[in-house]
C-alpha positions, 0 to 999 in steps of 0.5 A: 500500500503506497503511503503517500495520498492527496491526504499527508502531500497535498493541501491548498492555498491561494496564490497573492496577486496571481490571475494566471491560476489562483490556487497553489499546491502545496505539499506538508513534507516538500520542506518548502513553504511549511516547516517539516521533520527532514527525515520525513521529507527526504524520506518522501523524496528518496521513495521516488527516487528508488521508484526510478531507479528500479525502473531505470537503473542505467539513468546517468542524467536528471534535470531538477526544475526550481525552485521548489523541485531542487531537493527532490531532484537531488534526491532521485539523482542520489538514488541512481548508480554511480556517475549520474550528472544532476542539474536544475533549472535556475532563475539566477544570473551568472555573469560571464556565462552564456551557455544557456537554454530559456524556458518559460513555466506554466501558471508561474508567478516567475516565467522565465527559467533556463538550464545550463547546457555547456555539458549537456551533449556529453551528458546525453551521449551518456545516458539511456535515459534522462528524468525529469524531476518537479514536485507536481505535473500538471498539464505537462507544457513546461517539460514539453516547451524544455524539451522542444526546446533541448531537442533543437539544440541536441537533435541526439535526445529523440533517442533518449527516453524520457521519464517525468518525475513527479511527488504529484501527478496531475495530468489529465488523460488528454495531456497523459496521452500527450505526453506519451505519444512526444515518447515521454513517460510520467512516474509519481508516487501520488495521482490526482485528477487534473480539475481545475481547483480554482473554487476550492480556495475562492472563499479564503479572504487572504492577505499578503506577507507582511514586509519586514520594517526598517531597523537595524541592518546589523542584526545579532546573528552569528555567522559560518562559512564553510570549509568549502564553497557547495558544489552548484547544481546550477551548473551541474555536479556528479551527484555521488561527489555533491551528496558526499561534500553535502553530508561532510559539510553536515557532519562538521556543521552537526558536531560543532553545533552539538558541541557549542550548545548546551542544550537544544531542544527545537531547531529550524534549519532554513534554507534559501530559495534554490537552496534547499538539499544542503539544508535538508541533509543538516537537518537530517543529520542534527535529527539523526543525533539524537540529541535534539528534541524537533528539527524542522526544515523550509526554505525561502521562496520567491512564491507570493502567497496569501496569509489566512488565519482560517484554521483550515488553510495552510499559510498563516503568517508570511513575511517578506524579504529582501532576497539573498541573491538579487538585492531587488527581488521580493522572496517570502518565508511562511508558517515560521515558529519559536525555536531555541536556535535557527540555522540558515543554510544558503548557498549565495555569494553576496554577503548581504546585511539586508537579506540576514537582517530581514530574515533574523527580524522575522525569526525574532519576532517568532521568538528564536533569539540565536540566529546561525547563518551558514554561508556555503558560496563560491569565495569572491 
């Protein structure tokens, strides 16, 4: 009996200034908008994974969608054999690189995505198949606008097979077959039906995040780089290297936190938009120790999504931050709680005294007085 159904992976909310689809799914153990148990979460994530690869052992590529999808993605890719090459799509800029495919994503608040292709040609030569990973499929047009798209680019993938991963399989029987008959195949752990949920959520008055005001932009947060800079998904990785420097990076960082405190009983560790598997494996580790009474991980997101404080909806308090990675860029944190300590994980290279000050106010003001920022980015 599968233990994952609409009921422990799905509940609904409504999107803040979004007419292009009003409602938002929003999945409890993601570790994105609302605080989860990271073994619960990975253990999710890994369940897909090891459904792919009992079907497609031989897979050596998966592409991960972001934001919300870059754990999961890690995950499956983790799952698979040795020399599988992971890389997500991205909405960040890199100076000096131009190597890149652009896509648009359906219903989203943020449209344009691209994907690194520098190493992509390689890649598929080398694999049979190529997996697609994001936390829910709907009417399948963003993989297939990716795919036309790669397909111009690398005539060599219409003899790959290609596989959809998903956490949450929406596709209508029209769009399944669709799918199916462009040679791709879908794999999920929960199915739904493909209606259109918009009234679902019309009786929810919601409100936006509230903004983080003004004040002291040199905040009491301590502040830890690490020993080394996170590998960049971005850009891809060999996904047997990242997970090894991702649970190193967690060892060293777990035996120095249990080390200094002297007693912990609630921990949140957060992560940073796109950031989100190095954060997962801390949390996973300081779980593993025994020693801590609840660890829960989210993460920050660029979402806008509306606050109601219906006891039936699922965001009920919000903030609004500056971003770590785009000093203009609005992003939000959801549902946060009190803990004894928080723990930033992000991978930025920008030391920016405002993204930690609005993140450190809105903790704060839940209560949590000992605030960790671990900075894993590329050294500049």
């Amino acid at each position: 009996m599968n233990e994952y159904t609409a009921k422990n992976t799905l509940v609904l909310a409504k999107r803040h200034h979004n007419t292009r689809r009003t409602y938002l799914l929003v999945n409890p153990l993601q570790a994105k908008h609302l605080p989860v148990s990271p073994g619960e979460s990975l253990k999710m994530m890994d369940c897909l994974g090891r459904q792919i690869a009992r079907r497609y052992p031989a897979a050596k590529l998966v592409i991960g969608f972001a934001e919300t999808a870059t754990a999961i993605a890690a995950t499956v890719a983790g799952c698979l054999n040795v020399g599988c090459k992971y890389i997500h799509t991205t909405r960040e800029s890199y100076a000096g690189l131009t190597d890149w495919i652009c896509f648009s994503e359906e219903h989203s608040h943020a449209v344009e995505q691209k994907l690194y292709c520098r190493d992509l040609a390689e890649w598929i030569a080398n694999t049979p198949q190529i997996i697609f990973v994001d936390d829910e499929i709907s009417s399948g047009k963003t993989l297939l606008n990716v795919i036309e798209q790669l397909q111009m680019e690398f005539p060599e993938i219409r003899n790959r097979k290609i596989v959809a991963a998903s956490i949450i399989n929406r596709l209508s029987p029209e769009n399944e077959k669709r799918l199916l008959n462009s040679g791709i195949e879908s794999m999920f752990l929960v199915k739904l039906n493909g209606e259109d949920l918009t009234e679902d959520v019309a009786h929810f008055r919601i409100e936006p995040a509230m903004p983080i005001k003004a004040g002291n932009r040199l905040a009491d947060y301590e502040l830890i780089q690490t020993n080394e800079p996170f590998m960049d998904p971005r850009l891809g990785v060999d996904i047997s290297q990242y997970k090894m420097s991702c649970q190193a990076e967690a060892m060293r960082l777990s035996e120095y936190f249990l080390r200094s405190f002297q007693k912990i009983h609630n921990v949140l560790v957060l992560g940073t938009e796109e950031c989100m598997y190095p954060s997962l494996i801390l949390g996973q580790e300081l779980e593993r120790s025994g020693m801590v009474a609840s660890v829960k991980c989210h993460a920050t997101t660029r979402s806008p999504i509306g606050i109601c404080l219906d006891e039936t909806y699922p965001i009920r308090s919000g903030f609004k931050l500056h971003s770590f990675y785009n000093y203009g860029r609005e992003t939000y944190i959801y549902n946060l709680s009190s803990y004894d300590i928080a723990i930033v994980v992000t991978d930025t290279t920008e030391n920016d005294p405002w993204a930690r000050s609005d993140i450190s106010e809105a903790l704060k003001a839940h209560g949590c007085s000992r605030i960790i920022f671990v900075e894993g980015g590329r050294r500049v």
